[in-house]
N, C-alpha and C positions, 0 to 999 in steps of 0.2 A: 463409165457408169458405176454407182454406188449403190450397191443392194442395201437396206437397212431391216430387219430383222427381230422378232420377236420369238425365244426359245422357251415352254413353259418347261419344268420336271415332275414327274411323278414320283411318289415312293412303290418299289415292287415287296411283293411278300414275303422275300428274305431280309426284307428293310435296307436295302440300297436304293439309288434312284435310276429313272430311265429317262429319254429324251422323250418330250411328248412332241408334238407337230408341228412345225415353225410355220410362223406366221410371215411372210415379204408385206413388209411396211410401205408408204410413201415416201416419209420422210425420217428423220434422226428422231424428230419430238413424237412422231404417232409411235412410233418402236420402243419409245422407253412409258407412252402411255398404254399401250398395248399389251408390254412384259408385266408391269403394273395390273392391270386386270385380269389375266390370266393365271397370278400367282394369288388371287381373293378368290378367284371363279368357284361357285359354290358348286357342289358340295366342297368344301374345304378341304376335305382330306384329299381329294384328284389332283391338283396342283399342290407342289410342296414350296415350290418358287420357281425363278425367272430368269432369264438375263435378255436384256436388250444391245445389239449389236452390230456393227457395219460391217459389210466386206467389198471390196473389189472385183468386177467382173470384166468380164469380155465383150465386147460388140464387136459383132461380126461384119 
């Protein structure tokens, strides 16, 4: 099984960033449309950008 993924970042108030909440996708294309939305999501300044991402899982 293929998890696909959607990671937004925030800026914190020393001006570095932090992980905001990951999103589990369906597929490869909703993860990188999803990263893409996330990193516009208004207000603007709450997302500073994205990464969309796979990884590998276990079934048990």
């Amino acid at each position: 099984m293929i998890y696909f993924v959607a990671l937004p970042f925030t800026r914190v108030d020393d001006g570095g960033l932090a992980l905001g909440e990951a999103v589990e996708c369906p597929n490869a294309a909703s993860a990188v449309r999803r990263a893409d939305a996330l990193a516009r999501r208004a207000p603007y300044d709450l997302n500073v950008g994205s990464v969309a991402f796979s990884r590998p899982g276990r079934t048990r």
